[in-house]
N, C-alpha and C positions, 0 to 999 in steps of 0.2 A: 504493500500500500504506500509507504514511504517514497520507495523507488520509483512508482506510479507518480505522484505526487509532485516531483522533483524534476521529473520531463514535463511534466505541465505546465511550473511554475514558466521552468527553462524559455520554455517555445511562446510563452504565452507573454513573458517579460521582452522575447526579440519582436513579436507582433505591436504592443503597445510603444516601445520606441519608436519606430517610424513605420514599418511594417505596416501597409492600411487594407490586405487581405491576402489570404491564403487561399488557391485555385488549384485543384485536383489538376492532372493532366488527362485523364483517362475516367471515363463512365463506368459506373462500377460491371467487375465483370467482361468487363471489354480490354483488359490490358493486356496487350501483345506479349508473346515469348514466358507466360505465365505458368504454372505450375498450379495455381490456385493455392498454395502455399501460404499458410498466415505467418507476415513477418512482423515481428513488433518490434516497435521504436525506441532503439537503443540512444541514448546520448550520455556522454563525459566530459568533461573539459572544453564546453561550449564547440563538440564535434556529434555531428550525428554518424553512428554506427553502424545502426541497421535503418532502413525506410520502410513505413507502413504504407505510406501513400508518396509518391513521386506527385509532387505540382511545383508553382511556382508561387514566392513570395512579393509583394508588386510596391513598387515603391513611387512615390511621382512628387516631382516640384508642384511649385502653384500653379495655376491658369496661366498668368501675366509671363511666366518665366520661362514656361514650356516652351523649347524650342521644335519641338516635332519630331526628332530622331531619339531611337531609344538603344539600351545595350540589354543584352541577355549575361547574365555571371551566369558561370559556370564555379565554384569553390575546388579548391583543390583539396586532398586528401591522401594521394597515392593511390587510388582507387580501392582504401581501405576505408577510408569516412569521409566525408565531409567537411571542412571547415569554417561554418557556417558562417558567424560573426566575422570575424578578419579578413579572409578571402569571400564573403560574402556582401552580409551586409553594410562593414564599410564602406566595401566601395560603392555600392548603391547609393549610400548617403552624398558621396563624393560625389559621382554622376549627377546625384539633383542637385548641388550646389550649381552644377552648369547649365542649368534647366531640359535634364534629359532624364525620362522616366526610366526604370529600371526595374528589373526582373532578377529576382537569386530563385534560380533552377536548384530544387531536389531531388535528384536521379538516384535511380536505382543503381547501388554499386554491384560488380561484378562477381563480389564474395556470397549474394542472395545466395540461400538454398531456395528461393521460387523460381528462380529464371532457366530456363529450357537451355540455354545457350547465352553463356554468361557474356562474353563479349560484344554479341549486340543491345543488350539491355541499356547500359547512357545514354547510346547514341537513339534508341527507338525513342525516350525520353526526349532529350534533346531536339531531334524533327518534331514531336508532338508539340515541344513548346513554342516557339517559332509562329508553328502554326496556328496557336492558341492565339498569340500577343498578335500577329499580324491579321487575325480574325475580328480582333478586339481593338483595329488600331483608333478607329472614328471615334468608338465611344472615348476610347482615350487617349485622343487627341495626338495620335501617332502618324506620320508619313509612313505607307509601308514600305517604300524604298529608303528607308534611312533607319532601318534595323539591323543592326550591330549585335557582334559576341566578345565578352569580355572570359580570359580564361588564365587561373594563374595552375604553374605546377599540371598536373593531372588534368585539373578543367582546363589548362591550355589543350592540353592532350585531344582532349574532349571536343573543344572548340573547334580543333583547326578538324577534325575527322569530320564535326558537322559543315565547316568551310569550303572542305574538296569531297566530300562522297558524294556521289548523285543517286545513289540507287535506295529507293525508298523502302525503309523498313517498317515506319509505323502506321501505314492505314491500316484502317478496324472498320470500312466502308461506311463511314460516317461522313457528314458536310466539310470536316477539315480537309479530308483528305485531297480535294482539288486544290488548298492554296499551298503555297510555295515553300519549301524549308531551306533556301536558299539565304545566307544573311548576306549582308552589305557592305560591311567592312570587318574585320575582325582587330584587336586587341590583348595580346598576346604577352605575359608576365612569368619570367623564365617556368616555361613551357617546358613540358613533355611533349618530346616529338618522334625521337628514333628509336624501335622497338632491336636492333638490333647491336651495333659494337658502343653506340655510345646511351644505351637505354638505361633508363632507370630498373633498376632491376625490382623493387617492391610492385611498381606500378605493372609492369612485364607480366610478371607471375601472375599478380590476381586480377589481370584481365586477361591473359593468355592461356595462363596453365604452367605445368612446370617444364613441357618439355615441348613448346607450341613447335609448327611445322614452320620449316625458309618459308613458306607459300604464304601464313597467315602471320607471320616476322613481316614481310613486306609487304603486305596488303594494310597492317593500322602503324608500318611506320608513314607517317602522314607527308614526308616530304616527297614518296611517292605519287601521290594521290594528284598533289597540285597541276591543276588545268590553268589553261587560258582564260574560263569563269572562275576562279575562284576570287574573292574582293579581294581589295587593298586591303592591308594592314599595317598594326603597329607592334615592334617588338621591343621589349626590354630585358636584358639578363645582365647578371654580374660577372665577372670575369673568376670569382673568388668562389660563385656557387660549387660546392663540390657535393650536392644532391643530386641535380637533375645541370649536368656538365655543359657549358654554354654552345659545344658543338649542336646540339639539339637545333638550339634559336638559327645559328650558322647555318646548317644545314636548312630549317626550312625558307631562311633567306633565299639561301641558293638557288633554291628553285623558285619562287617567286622570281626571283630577278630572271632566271632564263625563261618562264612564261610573260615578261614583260610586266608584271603585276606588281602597280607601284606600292613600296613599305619604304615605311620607316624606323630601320634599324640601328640597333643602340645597346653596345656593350658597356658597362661600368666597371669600375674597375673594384669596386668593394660592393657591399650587397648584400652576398651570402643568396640563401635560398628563397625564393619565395619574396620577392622584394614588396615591402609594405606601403602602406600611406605614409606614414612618417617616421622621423626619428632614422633617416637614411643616413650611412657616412656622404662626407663630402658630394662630388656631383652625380650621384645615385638619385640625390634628394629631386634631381631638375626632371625625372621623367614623368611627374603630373603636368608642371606645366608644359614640357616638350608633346604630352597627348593630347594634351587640350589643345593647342596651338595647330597640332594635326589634323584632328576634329572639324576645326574652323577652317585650317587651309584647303581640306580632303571637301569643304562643302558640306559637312553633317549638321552643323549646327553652325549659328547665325556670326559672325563677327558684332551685331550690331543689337540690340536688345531691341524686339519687337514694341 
């Protein structure tokens, strides 16, 4: 009962902060890749564990502030948890300071004992949600062409798989399913990208397996993936990260630039892992306003307050 108690308080203390609703991703009974498996909602140290329900948490500036383009977070975790609060909702909050609504996605991680096939489980999430928010853009005051993913660690991972895959995994022949799960630029914070010599080995296993095939190594290393569609983006890593190794960022550089797909890339030289909202060493600290300044120059949001 205690334990019960204690995730409620949790989830229910990050909703009255700024949090203004909580959206299922999936009609009950309808979730792709299911088991029908009851999972219950583990959290510790402001990390969610296990998922009951995969949806999205919704965040939004005023009226007056709104500039029309929105970001999707993605939280990192190693595809072991969630990091809901810091690679979550802070930056949501961050995003509304620029008048841009935001979304922290709750996916189902790959450790589920419900999922059929654990590796597609974020990513069917992930198209789900997209599809949700750019469904929902008018009521909430969204361009659909100026929706954005934001992904640090793992949810970079996350992000760019839903950036470059085109082959649709979550229709449940429902009304979503005609609109697009294409995003529009992506946003990318030392990122999980290479599943094979320069991979994170945590994130590897518990969405691959222990002993995955070359076949399915190069299919969600994602700098394979990169087309000619896939958006611009922005990248930031540390030179110092020695979690998830800045070859990662490197690499899916690389390929954007030989697809022609303008980013803007940016090693630091201190950091560490997982680079935060503040409290950065030295010029670590400038990649808020170097994304903002992106944002603005990329056309996402306004230089000029409406």
């Amino acid at each position: 009962m205690i334990k019960h108690f204690t995730i409620f308080l949790f989830i229910f203390s990050f909703i009255n902060i700024k949090a203004q609703e909580f959206i299922p991703l999936w009609q009950k009974d309808k979730m792709p890749n299911s088991k029908g498996v009851y999972v219950k909602d583990s959290v510790a140290n402001e990390r969610l564990y296990s998922i009951t329900t995969p949806g999205i948490y919704t965040f939004f500036p005023s009226k007056d502030d709104n500039h029309g383009a929105a970001v999707i977070i993605f939280p990192g975790g190693g595809y072991n948890h969630i990091t809901l609060n810091l690679s979550g909702f802070q930056l949501a909050k961050w995003f509304n300071s620029l008048g841009m609504p935001a979304f922290v996605v709750v996916y189902r991680l790959p450790t589920s004992p419900d999922l059929k096939q654990k590796e597609l489980g974020p990513l069917q999430d992930a198209q789900r949600a997209i599809r949700l928010i750019r469904n929902n853009a008018d009521k909430w005051g969204i361009k659909k062409d100026k929706i954005g993913l934001m992904g640090t660690s793992s949810g970079g991972h996350l992000a760019t798989l839903l950036g470059t895959h085109t082959r649709d995994i979550s229709a449940i022949k429902d009304s979503l399913d005609k609109i697009s799960f294409h995003p529009d630029f992506m946003i990318l914070i030392s990122p999980v990208i290479d599943m094979d010599k320069y991979a994170h080995s945590g994130s590897r296993k518990r969405l691959l397996g222990d002993s995955p095939s070359q076949e399915l190594i190069d299919k969600y290393s994602t700098q394979n993936s990169v087309t000619a569609t896939t958006p611009p983006c922005f990248i930031a890593h540390a030179f110092n990260d020695k979690a998830v190794v800045p070859q990662n960022s490197l690499l899916f550089y690389k390929a954007l630039l030989e697809k022609n797909i303008s980013t803007s890339f940016h090693v630091f030289p201190k950091g560490g892992h997982a680079i935060g909202l503040s409290n950065n060493p030295g010029s670590t600290e400038l990649w808020k306003p170097l994304c903002e300044m992106w944002l603005k120059e990329m056309g996402f949001i306004e230089t000029k307050k409406r």
